[in-house]
C-alpha positions in Angstrom: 38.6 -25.3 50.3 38.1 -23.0 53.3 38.6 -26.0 55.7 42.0 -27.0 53.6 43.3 -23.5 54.0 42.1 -23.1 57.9 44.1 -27.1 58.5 47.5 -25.6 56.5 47.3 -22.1 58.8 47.2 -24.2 61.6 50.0 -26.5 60.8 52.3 -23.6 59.9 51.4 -21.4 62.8 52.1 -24.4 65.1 55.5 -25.1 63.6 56.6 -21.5 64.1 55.0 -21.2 67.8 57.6 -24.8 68.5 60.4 -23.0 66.5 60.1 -19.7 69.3 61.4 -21.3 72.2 65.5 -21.4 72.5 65.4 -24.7 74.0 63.7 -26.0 70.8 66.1 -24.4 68.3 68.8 -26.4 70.4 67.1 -29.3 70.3 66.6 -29.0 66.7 70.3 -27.8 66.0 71.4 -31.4 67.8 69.6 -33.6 65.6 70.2 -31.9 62.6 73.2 -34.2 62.0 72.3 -37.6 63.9 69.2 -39.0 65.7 69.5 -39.1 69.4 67.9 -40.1 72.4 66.1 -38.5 75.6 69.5 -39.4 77.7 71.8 -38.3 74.9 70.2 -35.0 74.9 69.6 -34.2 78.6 72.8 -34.8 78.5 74.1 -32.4 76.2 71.6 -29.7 76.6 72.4 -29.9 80.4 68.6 -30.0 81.1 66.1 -32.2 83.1 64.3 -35.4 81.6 61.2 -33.8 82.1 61.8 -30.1 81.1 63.3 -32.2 78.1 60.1 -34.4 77.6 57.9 -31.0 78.1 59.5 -29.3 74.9 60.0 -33.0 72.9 55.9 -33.0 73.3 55.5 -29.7 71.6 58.0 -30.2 68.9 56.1 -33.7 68.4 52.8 -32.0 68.2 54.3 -29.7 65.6 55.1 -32.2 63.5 58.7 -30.8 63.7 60.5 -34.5 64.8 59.8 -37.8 64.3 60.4 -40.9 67.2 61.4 -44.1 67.0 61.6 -46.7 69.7 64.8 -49.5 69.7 64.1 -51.6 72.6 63.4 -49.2 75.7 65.0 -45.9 74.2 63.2 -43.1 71.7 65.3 -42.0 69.2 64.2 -38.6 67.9 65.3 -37.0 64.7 63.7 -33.8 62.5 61.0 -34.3 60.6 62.3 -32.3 57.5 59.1 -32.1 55.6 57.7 -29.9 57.9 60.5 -28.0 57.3 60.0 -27.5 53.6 56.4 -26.8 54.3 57.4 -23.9 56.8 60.2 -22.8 54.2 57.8 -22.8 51.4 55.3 -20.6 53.2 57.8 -17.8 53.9 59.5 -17.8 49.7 55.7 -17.3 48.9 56.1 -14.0 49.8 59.1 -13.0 47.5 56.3 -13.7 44.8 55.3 -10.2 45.6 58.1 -8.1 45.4 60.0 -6.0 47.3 57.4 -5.1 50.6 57.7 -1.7 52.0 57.3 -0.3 55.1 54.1 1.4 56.3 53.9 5.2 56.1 53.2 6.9 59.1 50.4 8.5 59.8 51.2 11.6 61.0 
């Protein structure tokens, strides 16, 4: 059980450490609507192919986006049920009510 819970922090922390870089949230925002390649977004993100492929990597490793090849080019496209696992982890805590601030100790 411990190892299950220590394998799901670890998933969810890593999806929100891809999520914390601008870049990413752009990247993310573009394929929200259609897959694209690595040309189609240096191109519109106005970035390098390998700054590009630097931040792909991460959002890869977070499970985040999915690839596909078609011939020589890799489509990319969000992998949305990471999403609903990262979404799912932050409504668990309207289960506890309304969470106050701490009090301060002076």
């Amino acid at each position: 059980m411990q190892q299950v819970i220590k394998q799901e922090s670890t998933q969810i922390s890593a999806g929100f450490r891809a999520l914390s870089d601008p870049l990413r949230i752009q990247i993310i925002e573009l394929l929200r609507s259609q897959e694209l390649c690595v040309c189609e977004l240096c191109e519109k993100l106005e970035v390098s192919q390998s700054k590009l492929s630097f931040h792909l990597k991460n959002l890869k490793e977070a499970n985040l986006i999915h690839s596909r090849q078609q011939g020589r080019w890799m489509y990319y496209r969000p992998n949305l049920a990471q999403f609903v696992a990262l979404e799912q982890y932050l409504a668990e805590y309207r289960s506890f009510g309304d969470i106050l601030p701490a009090k301060s100790c002076e």
